[in-house]
C-alpha positions as CSV (number, residue, x, y, z in Angstrom):
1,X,-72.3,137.2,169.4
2,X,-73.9,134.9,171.7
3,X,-77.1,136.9,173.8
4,X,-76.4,135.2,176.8
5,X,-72.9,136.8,176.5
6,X,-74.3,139.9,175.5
7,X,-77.0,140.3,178.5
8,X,-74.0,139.1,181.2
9,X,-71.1,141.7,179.9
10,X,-74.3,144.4,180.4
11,X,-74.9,143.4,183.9
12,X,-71.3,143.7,184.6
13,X,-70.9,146.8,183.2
14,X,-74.0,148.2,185.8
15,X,-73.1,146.2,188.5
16,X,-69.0,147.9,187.9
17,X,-68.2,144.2,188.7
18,X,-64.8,144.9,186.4
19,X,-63.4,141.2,187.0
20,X,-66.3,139.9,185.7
21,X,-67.0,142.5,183.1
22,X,-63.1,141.5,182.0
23,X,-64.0,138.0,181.5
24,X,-66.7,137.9,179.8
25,X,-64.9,140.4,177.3
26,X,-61.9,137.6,177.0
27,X,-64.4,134.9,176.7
28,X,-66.2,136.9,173.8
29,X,-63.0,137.3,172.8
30,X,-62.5,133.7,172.2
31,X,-65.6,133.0,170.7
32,X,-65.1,135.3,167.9
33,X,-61.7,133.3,167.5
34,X,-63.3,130.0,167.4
35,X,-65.3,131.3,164.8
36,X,-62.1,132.7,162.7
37,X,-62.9,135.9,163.0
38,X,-59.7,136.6,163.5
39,X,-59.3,140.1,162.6
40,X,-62.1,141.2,165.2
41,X,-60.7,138.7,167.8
42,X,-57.4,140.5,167.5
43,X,-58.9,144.1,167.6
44,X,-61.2,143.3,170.5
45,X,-57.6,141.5,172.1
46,X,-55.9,144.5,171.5
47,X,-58.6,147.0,173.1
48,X,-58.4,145.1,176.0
49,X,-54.6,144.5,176.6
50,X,-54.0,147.9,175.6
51,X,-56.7,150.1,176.8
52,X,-57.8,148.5,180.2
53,X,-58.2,150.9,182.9
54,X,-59.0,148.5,185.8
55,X,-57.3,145.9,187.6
56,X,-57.2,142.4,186.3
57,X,-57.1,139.8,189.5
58,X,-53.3,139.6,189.6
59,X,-53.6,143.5,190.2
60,X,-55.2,143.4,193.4
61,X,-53.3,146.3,195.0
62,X,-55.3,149.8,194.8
63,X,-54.1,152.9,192.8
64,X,-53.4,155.6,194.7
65,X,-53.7,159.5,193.4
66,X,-51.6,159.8,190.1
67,X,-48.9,162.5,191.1
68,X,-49.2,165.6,189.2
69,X,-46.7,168.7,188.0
70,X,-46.4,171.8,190.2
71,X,-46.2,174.0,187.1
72,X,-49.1,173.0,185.1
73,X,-51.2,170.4,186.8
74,X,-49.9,167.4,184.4
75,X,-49.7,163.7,185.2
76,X,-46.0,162.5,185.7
77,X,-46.9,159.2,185.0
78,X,-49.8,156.4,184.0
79,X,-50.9,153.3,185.2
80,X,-52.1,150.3,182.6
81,X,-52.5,147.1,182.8
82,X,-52.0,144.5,180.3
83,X,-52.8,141.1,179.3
84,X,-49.8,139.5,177.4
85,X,-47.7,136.4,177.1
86,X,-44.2,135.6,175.6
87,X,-46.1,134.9,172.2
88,X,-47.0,138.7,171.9
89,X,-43.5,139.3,171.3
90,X,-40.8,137.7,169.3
91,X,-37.1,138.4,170.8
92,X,-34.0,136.8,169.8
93,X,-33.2,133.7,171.8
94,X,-30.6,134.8,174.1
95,X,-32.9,138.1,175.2
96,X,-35.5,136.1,176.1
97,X,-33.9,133.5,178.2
98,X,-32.3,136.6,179.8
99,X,-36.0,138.0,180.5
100,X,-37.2,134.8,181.6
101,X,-33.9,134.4,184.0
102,X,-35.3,137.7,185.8
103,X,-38.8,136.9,186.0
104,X,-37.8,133.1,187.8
105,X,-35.6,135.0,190.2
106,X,-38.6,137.1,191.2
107,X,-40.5,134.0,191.8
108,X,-38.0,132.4,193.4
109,X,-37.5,135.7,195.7
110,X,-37.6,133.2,199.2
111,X,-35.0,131.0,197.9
112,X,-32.6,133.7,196.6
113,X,-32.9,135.3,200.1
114,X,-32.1,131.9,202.2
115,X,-28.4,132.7,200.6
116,X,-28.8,136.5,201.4
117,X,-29.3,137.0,197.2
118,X,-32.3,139.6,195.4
119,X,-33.7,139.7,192.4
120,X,-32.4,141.6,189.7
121,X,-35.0,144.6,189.7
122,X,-33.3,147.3,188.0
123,X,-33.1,146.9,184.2
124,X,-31.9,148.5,180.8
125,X,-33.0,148.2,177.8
126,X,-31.3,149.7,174.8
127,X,-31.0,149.7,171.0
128,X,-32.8,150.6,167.7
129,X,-36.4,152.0,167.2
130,X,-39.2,149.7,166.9
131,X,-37.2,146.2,168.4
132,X,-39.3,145.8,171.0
133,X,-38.2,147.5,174.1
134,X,-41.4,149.5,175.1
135,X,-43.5,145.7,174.1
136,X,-41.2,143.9,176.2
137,X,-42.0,145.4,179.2
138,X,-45.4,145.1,178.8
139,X,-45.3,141.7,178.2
140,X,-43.1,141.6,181.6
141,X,-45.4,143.3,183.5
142,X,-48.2,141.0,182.5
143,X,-46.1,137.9,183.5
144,X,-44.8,139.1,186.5
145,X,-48.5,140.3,187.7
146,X,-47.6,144.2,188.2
147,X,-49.3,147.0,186.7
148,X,-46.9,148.9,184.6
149,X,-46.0,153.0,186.0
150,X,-45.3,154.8,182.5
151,X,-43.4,157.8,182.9
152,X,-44.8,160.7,181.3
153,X,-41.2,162.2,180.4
154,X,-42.8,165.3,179.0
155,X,-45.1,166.4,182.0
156,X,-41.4,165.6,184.2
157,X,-39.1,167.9,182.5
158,X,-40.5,171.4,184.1
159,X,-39.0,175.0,182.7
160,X,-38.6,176.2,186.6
161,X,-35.5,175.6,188.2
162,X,-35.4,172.4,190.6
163,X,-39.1,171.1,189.5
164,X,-37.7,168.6,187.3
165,X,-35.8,166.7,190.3
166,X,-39.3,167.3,192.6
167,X,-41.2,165.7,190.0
168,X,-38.7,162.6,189.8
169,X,-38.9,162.8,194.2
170,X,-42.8,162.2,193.1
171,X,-42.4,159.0,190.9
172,X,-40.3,157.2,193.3
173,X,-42.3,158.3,196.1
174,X,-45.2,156.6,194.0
175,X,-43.0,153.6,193.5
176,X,-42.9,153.1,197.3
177,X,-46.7,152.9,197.6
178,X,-47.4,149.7,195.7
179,X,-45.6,147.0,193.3
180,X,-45.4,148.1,190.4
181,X,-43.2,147.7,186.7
182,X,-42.2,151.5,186.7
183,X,-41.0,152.5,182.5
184,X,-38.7,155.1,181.8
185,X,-39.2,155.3,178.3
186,X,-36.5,157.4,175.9
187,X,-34.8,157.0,178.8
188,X,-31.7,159.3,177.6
189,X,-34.1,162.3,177.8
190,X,-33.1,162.1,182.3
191,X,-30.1,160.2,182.3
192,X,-28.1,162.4,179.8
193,X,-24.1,163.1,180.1
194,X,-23.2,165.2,182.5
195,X,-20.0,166.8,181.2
196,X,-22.5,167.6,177.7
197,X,-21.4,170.9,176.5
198,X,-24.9,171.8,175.3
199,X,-26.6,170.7,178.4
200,X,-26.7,173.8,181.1
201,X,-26.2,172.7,184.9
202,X,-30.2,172.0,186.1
203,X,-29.7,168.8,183.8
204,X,-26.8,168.2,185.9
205,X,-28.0,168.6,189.0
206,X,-30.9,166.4,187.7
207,X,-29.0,163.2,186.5
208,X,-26.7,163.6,189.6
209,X,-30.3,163.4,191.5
210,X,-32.3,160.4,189.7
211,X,-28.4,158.4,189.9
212,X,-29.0,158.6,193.6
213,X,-32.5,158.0,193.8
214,X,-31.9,154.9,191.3
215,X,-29.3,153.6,193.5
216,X,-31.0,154.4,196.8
217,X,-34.2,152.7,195.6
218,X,-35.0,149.8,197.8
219,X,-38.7,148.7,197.5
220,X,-40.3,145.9,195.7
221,X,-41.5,146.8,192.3
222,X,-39.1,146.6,189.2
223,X,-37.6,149.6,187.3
224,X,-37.3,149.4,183.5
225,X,-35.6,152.3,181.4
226,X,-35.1,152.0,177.6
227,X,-33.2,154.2,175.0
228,X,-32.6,154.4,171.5
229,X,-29.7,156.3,171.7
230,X,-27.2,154.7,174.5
231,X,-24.6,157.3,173.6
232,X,-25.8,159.7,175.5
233,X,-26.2,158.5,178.4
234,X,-24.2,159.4,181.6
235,X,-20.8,156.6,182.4
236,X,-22.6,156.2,185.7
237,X,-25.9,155.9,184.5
238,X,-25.2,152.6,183.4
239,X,-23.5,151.2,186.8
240,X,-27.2,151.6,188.4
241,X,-29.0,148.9,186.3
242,X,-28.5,145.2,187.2
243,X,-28.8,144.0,183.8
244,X,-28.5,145.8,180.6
245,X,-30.2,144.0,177.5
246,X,-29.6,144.9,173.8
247,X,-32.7,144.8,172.0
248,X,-31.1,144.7,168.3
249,X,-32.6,144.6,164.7
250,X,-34.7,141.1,164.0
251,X,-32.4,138.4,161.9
252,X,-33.9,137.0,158.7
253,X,-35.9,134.4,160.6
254,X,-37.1,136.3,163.6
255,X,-38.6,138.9,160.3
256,X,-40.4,135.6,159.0
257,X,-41.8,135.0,162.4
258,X,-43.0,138.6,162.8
259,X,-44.9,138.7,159.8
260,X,-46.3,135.7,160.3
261,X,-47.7,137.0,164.1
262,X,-49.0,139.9,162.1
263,X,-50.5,138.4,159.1
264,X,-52.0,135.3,160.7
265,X,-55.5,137.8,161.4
266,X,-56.2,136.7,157.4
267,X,-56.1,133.9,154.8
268,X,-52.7,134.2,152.5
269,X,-53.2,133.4,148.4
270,X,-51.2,129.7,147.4
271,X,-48.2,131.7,146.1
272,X,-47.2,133.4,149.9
273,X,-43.3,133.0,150.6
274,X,-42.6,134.0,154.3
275,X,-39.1,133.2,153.4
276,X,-39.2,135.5,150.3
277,X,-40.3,138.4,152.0
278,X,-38.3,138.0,155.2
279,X,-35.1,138.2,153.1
280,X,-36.5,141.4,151.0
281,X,-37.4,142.6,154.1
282,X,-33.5,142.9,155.1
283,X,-32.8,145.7,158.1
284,X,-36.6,146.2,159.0
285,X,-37.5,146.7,162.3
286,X,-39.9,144.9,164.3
287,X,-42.3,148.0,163.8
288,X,-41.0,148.4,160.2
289,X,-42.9,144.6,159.5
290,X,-45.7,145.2,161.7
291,X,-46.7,148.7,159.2
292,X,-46.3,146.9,156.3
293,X,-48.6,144.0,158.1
294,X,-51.1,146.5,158.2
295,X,-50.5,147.9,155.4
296,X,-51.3,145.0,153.3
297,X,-54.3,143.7,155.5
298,X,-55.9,147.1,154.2
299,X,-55.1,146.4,150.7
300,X,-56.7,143.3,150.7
301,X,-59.8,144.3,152.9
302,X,-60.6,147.4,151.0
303,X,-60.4,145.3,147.6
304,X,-63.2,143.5,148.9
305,X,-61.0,140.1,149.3
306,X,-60.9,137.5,152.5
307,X,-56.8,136.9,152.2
308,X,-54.1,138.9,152.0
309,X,-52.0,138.2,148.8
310,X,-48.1,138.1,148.2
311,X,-48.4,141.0,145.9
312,X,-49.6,143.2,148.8
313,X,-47.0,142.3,151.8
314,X,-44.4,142.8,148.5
315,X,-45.7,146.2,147.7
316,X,-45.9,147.2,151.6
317,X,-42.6,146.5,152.0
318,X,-41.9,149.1,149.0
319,X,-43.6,151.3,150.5
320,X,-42.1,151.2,153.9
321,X,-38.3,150.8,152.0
322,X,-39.3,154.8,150.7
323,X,-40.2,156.1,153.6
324,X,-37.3,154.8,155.7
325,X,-34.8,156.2,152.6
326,X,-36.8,159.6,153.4
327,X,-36.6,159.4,157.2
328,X,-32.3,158.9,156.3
329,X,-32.9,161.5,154.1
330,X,-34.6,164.1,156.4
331,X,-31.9,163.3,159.5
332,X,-28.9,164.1,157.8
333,X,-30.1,167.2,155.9
């Protein structure tokens, strides 16, 4: 690492100068990319998109106090901030131009009110595990400059009687204080049917209460929920969201893309075939490819090599075939 580098990122660190401490880090970073160290570049890129606890300079508002559980003291959500682009995740075509749509309207905010119009701010995102909803709106909050609110769904759901809906009062009385990208992840977990049999009437009463909040919610930042399991949600749940996006399974060529975003850390041997295993790789997720990513970088790091060969990614993708049979297996037993 360069020592002038070194003795600057130091002085930030004393000085808690965190813009500057930031770039340095990204400008380290990009050294160790111009070197082709490209695994490190990509660990030290994923440490700070992932892990950063202080604002970059598009995140200029202040935090306030994280609202907490009556019952136990728990956060009910967290705040992170994240440094990503479109080329951190790979979508199908027609999601992303939707994505993009919503991001120009925000920009274009003044315009679209000139004809009395507002952004789409209240979004959906459904479909399998592991296509990409939770990265997506990371990516989105990067773009759009917001620090992204993650709901902590299991500090929310309280075992007293009417907490549940006091906590939810909390988050969008959080939402009003700044502008934010607020997740609802596993969304179905709050916005379940109401007329479900199994469900006794506090869940109700709490759907019935985050449906009006949701509707009633008129402040600047953006609301993102996703679910894996749209089926249970509530009929009027759904009417709430301004767009609803489908977020399906990766096609044969978005696979070969994904693999090559994973694998591109390391050197491949002259007998790799993207195309081969992103037609073996039939029904994977986008998490599915990024395991068996890993999985064969370790293969090839712990044998001591510099490149990642075919016969690795081949017998990741084994490997990862068994243990989604045993996760089928395990469900319907």
């Amino acid at each position: 690492m360069n020592s002038e580098l070194l003795i600057k990122i130091f002085e930030a660190f004393t000085k808690k100068d965190d813009e500057l401490f930031y770039k340095i880090a990204w400008d380290i970073t990009e050294e160790e990319k111009r070197k082709k160290h490209h695994l490190l570049a990509e660990q030290l890129k994923r440490i700070l998109t992932e892990n950063s606890v202080t604002l970059h300079k598009n995140y200029s508002q202040e935090i306030p106090p994280i609202p907490r559980d009556n019952e136990k003291g728990f956060r009910l959500l967290d705040v992170k901030k994240f440094f990503l682009d479109w080329d951190d995740v790979v979508l199908a075509k027609e999601t992303e131009e939707i994505l993009r749509q919503i991001v120009k309207e925000l920009e274009e905010e003044d315009v679209l009110a000139t004809y009395g119009l507002k952004p789409k701010q209240k979004i959906l995102f459904y479909g399998p595990p592991g296509t990409g909803k939770t990265l997506t709106a990371k990516v989105m909050s990067s773009i759009i400059g917001y620090p992204l609110v993650y709901v902590r769904f299991e500090s929310v759901i309280s075992s007293y009687l009417g907490e549940t809906a006091s906590n939810l009062r909390k988050i969008f009385d959080y939402m009003e204080k700044g502008k934010w990208v607020v997740l609802f992840d596993e969304f179905d977990i709050i916005g379940k049917q109401r007329d479900d049999p199994t469900e006794h009437g506090e869940i109700k009463r709490v759907v019935n209460n985050f449906m009006l909040m949701l509707e009633n919610y008129e402040g600047d930042s953006m609301i993102m929920a996703s679910t894996n399991h749209p089926h249970l949600l509530d009929i009027g749940v759904w009417r709430r969201f301004d767009e609803i996006i489908y977020f399906g399974l990766p096609d044969k060529e978005r696979r070969k893309k994904i693999f090559e975003k994973y694998l591109k850390v390391m050197k491949k041997d002259k007998i790799f075939d993207f195309k081969k295993i992103s037609e073996e790789s039939d029904r994977f997720s986008g998490a599915d490819i990024e395991q068996v990513c890993i999985d064969a970088l370790k293969m090839a790091i712990l044998r001591g090599k510099d490149f990642v060969s075919f016969n690795d990614v081949k017998k990741a993708i084994s490997k990862q075939k068994q243990k989604m049979q045993a996760k089928k297996v395990i469900k319907y037993e």
